[in-house]
N, C-alpha and C positions, 0 to 999 in steps of 0.2 A: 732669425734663421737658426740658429745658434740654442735656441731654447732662453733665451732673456726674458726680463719681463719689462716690455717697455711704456713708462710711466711720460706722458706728455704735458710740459706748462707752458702755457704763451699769456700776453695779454692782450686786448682788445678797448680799442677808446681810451677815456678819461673817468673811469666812474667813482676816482677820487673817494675810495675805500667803502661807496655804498654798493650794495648788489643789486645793481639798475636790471632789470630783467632782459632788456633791449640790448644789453652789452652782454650776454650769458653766450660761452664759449660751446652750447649743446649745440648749434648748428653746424659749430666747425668739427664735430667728431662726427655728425653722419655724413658731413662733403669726405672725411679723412675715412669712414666707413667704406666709401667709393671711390675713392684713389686706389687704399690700399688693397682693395678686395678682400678684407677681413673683419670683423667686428673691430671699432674703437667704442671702448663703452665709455661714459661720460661721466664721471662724478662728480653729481649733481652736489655741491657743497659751498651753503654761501660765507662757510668759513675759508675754503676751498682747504686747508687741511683739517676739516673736523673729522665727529666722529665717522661718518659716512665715505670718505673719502679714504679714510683708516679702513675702513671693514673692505670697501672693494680693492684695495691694494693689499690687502690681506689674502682677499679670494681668488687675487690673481695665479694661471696658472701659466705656465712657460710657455711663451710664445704669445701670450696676453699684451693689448696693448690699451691704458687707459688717458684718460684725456681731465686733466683737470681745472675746474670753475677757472675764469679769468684772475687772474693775481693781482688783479691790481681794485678787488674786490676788497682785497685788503688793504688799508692805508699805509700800515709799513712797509710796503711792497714798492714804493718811489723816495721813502726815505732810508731803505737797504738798513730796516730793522731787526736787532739782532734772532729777536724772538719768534719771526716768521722765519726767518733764512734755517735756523735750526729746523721748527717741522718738516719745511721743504726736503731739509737734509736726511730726516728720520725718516722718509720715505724709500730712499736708494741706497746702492755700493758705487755706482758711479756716475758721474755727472757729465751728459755731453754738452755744450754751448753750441747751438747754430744759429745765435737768432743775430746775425749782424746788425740790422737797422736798430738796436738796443746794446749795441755797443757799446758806444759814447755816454751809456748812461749805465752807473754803479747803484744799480737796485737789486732787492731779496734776492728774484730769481734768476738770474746772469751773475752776480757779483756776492752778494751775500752768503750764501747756499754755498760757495769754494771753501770756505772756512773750515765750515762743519761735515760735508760730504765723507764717508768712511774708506772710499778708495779713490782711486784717479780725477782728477776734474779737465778735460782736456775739449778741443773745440771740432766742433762738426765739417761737414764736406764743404757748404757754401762759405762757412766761414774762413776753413783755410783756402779755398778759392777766391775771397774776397781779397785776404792777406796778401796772397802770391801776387794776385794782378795790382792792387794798387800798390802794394808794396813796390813792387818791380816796378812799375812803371816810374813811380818817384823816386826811387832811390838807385835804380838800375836801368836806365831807360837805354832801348834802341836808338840812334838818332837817323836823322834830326827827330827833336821833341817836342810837338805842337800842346797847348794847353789852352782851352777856348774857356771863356768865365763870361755868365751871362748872368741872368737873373735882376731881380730890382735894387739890391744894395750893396755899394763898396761896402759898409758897415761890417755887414754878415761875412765879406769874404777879404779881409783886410789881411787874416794870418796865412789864406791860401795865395794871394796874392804875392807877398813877401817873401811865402817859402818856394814857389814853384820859380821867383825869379832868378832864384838861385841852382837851378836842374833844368829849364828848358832852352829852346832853341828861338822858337815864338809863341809871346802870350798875347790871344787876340782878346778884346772886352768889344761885347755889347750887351744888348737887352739894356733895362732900365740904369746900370749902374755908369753905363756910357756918358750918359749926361751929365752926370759931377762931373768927367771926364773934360767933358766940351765946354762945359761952363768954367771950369780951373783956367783956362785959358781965354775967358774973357765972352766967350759965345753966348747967343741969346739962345736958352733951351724951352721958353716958351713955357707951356704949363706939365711937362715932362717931367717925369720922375727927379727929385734933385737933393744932395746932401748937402747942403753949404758949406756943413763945418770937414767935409772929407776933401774940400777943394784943393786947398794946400797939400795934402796927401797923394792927391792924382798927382800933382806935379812931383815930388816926393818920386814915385814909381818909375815914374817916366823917365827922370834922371837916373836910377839908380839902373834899369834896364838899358838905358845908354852906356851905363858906366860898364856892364858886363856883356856889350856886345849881344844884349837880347833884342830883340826885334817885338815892338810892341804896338798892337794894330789900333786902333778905335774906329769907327764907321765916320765914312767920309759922305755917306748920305744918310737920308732917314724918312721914314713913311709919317709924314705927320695925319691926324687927324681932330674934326673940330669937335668929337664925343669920344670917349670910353664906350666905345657899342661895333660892332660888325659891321653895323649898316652908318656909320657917320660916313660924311664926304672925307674922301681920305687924297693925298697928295704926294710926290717924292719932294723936297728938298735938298739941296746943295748942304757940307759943313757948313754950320754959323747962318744959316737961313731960317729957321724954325721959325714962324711967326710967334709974336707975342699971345697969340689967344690960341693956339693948339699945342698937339702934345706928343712928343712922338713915341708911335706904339710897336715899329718893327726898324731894323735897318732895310736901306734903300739898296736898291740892285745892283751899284755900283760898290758898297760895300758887301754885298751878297755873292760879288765876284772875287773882290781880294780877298776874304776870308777864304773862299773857296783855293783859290792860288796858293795861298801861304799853306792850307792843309794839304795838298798834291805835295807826294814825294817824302814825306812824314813817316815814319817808324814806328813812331808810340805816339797816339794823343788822347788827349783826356780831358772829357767835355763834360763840363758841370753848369745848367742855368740855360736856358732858352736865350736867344736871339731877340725876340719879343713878344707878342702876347700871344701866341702859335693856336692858342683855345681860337681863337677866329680867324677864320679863312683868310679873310685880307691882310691878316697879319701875320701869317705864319710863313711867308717865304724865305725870311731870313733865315727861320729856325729848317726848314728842307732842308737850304743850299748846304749848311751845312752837315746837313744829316747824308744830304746827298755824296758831299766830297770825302765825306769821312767813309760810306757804305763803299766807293769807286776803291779806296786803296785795293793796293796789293801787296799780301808780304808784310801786313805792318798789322800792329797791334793797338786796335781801339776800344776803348773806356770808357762809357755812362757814368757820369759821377752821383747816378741815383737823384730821387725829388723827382724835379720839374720835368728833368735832361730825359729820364728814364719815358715818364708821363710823355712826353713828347715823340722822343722816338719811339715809341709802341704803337700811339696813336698816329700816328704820320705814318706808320708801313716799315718802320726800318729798322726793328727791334731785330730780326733775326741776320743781320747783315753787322751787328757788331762784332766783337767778341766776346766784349764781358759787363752785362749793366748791372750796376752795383742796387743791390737790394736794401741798401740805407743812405737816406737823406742826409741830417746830420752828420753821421758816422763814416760815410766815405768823404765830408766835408771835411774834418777833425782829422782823417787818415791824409787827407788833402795837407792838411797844416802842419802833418809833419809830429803831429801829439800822439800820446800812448793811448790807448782804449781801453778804459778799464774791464770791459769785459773780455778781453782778450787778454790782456795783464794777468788778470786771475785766473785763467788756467794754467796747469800746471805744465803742459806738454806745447812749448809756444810754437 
């Protein structure tokens, strides 16, 4: 608006430094052509800063906006090489960061590219939007503080798990990581998602939640069934019922209710990781109920912790009844644990 000239990098896929044609960012400049209502032209460069790419940001004139080849077109572009991060830089006077879901990860064009840039390096809309809410929510929460953790593995969510028992009021588990959960204490989890070696860890939590007065939930039932498919015969079970030869693929309705109770009345929560396998109908009630009691608040401030959570509530109808779904996987996981991001680190204006 201002008469800038604004120069666009993203990446797209894995193509692990070849110029896959099928990963070529030309079709995101003519969707960005229609958004913006104004020419994004594309430079076309399978160096993505070669000569080409040079001449049309050359030609550019104020108020210009180009779009360049995928970056990760280049191989140094996931090793945050110094020799890319420079041309990147030789392109601009200022660098803005918006791309959150590439947070967590210190490559050329988030992290490298701050070095050498000639004037300000500072972060875009979404990104300090990202900040403020997950920030505030962990570090400055309304209470009471509900924290719901689902998905398939304690493994992945071991340092969110630690850090949040130290900020919240209650942390509910289920989805697949439940079952280390139920098996730590001796239960038959049948052919259920299961970590062995995290057993002793479950219990590990569950004590140290006792110890600070957090209120820590697991599913008191569960939808078993005898296939990984939509259509298998599927079942509720009691805790500690799961047959030996199924597997459970959602919590049961009984646990669909107390999770739903413990989020009633909630101020801040923040949901990371489905319920259970919510891609199939018969299995997605756990991952509603909760979508449902988090959309009922009133007054209180909810949070998609991005991935699955995100996937899930968009798809289930309930994306526009949050407040804030986090637009990175990893990265609002890692914001989750309480770690710095280095693409947020390296800007200058935090």
């Amino acid at each position: 608006a201002d008469g800038g000239k604004v120069i666009l990098c993203s990446h797209l896929g894995k193509p692990k430094g070849e110029p896959k044609p099928e990963l070529s960012l030309a079709p995101v400049a003519k969707r960005l052509t229609e958004l913006l209502g104004q020419e994004v032209k594309f430079a076309a460069d399978a160096n993505v800063v070669g000569d080409n790419a040079k001449a049309a940001v050359a030609a550019m004139n104020d108020g210009d906006v180009i779009l360049l080849e995928n970056t990760r077109y280049r191989a140094e572009e996931t090793k945050n090489g110094e020799a890319f991060s420079k041309e990147l830089a030789s392109l601009a006077d200022v660098f803005v960061n918006d791309a959150f879901g590439t947070a967590h990860r210190a490559h050329c064009s988030n992290v490298g590219v701050t070095e050498f840039v000639k004037g300000d390096c500072v972060v875009g809309y979404l990104m300090q939007k990202e900040i403020d809410f997950l920030g505030n929510a962990v570090n400055n929460p309304e209470r009471p503080f509900v924290a719901i953790l689902g998905g398939a593995k304690v493994s992945s969510k071991i340092s969110v798990i630690e850090n949040l028992l130290d900020k919240v009021d209650t942390l509910i588990i289920g989805g697949g990581m439940a079952y280390t959960f139920m098996a730590a204490h001796g239960e038959e989890v049948g052919k259920s998602l299961l970590e062995e070696d995290y057993e002793e860890y479950a219990l590990k939590m569950e004590k140290k939640a006792e110890e600070k007065g957090v209120k820590l939930l697991i599913p008191v039932d569960t939808v078993v069934a005898d296939d990984f498919s939509n259509d298998a015969n599927f079942k509720v079970v009691g805790r500690g019922e799961i047959p030996a030869d199924m597997e459970g693929l959602d919590v049961g309705p009984k646990t669909a209710e107390l999770f739903a109770d413990a989020i009633k009345g909630a101020k801040t929560v923040v949901w990371n990781g489905p319920m259970g396998c919510f891609e199939m109908p018969n299995f997605a009630k756990g991952t509603i109920a909760v979508a449902q009691a988090m959309a009922d608040l009133e007054g209180a401030t909810t949070i998609i912790g991005g991935g699955d959570s995100a996937a899930a509530c968009n798809q289930l109808g309930f994306g526009d009844k949050m407040t804030h779904i986090s637009t990175g996987g990893g990265a609002s996981l890692e914001f989750l644990e309480g770690k710095d991001l280095p693409g947020v680190v390296a800007a200058d204006d935090k």
